[in-house]
C-alpha positions in Angstrom: 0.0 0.0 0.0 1.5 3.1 -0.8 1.7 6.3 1.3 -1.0 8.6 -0.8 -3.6 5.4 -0.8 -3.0 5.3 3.1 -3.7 9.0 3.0 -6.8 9.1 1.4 -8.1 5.9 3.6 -7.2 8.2 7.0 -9.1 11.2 5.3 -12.4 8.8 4.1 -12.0 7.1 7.8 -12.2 10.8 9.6 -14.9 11.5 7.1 -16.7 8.7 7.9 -16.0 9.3 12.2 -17.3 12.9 11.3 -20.5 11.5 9.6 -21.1 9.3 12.6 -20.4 12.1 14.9 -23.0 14.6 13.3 -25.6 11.7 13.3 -25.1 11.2 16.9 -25.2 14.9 18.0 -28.5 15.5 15.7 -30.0 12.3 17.1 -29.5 14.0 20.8 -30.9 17.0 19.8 -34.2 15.0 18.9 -34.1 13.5 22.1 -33.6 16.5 24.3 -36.7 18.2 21.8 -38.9 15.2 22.9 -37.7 15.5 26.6 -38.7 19.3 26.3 -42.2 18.4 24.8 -43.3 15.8 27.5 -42.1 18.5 30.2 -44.5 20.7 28.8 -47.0 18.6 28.7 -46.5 18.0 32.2 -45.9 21.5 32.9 -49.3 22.1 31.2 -51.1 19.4 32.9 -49.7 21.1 36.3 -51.0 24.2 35.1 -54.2 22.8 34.5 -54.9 21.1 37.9 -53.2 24.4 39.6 -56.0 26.4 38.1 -58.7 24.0 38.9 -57.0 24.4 42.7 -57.1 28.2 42.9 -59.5 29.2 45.1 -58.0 27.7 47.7 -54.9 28.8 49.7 -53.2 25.9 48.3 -53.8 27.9 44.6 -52.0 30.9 45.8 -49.0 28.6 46.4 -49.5 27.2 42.4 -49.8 30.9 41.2 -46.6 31.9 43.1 -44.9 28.2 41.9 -46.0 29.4 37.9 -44.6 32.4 38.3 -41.2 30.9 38.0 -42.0 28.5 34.7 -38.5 29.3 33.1 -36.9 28.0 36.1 -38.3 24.3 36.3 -37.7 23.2 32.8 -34.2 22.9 33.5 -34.7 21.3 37.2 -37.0 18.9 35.3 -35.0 17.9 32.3 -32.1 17.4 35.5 -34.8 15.1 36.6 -35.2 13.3 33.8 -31.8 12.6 33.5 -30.8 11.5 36.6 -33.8 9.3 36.9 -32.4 7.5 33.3 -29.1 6.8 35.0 -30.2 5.8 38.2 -33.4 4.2 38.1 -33.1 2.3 41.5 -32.4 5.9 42.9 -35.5 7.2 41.8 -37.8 4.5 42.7 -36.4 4.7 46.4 -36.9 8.7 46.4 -40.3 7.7 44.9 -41.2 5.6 47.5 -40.1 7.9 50.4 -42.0 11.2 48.6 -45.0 9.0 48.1 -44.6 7.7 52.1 -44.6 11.1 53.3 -47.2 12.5 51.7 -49.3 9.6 52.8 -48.0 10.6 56.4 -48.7 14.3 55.8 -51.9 13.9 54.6 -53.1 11.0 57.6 -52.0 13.9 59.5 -54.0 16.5 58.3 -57.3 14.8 58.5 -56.8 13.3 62.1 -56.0 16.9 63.4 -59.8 18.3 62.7 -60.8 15.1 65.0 -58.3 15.5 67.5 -58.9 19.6 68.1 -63.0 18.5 68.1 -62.7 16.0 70.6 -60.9 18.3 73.1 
């Protein structure tokens, strides 16, 4: 093989490593656009249930969380993230969130009885 064939193989090798480079970067970009879209669905669906809350005290607390939109896309798309690369994370953070909200609420609806009885 002489030097000027071995030269054009590296270029059509770095050509190829660039094509495969570009493909991998546009198919993140995808990605990260879907990721985006299903976070503003759920951001939307939020929304949603947060206006359906507001005329409570609890909607005051939505109004002054939507206020600060821009902020939580890129906590959420953290989220996401981390939850891809450590699933057995997430399910145990899922668990504990879900278990104190079940204690909070339990809570909350024994302390009506408790200040009625006395």
């Amino acid at each position: 093989m002489s030097r000027r064939q071995s030269l054009q193989l590296r270029l059509e090798l770095l050509r190829m490593r660039g094509q495969i480079e570009r493909t991998d970067v546009a198919a993140a970009i995808v990605e990260l656009r879907t990721s985006t879209r299903r976070i503003g669905a759920l951001a939307a669906t939020v929304s949603s249930v947060g206006s359906a809350l507001a005329g409570g005290g609890f909607g005051a607390v939505l109004d002054a969380l939507g206020s600060g939109r821009p902020l939580w896309a890129p906590v959420a798309l953290t989220a996401v993230r981390a939850i891809r690369r450590h699933p057995v994370a997430a399910i145990a953070l899922t668990v504990g969130v879900l278990a104190f909200v079940g204690w909070w609420v339990g809570r909350k609806r024994r302390e009506p009885e408790e200040t009625g009885a006395g």
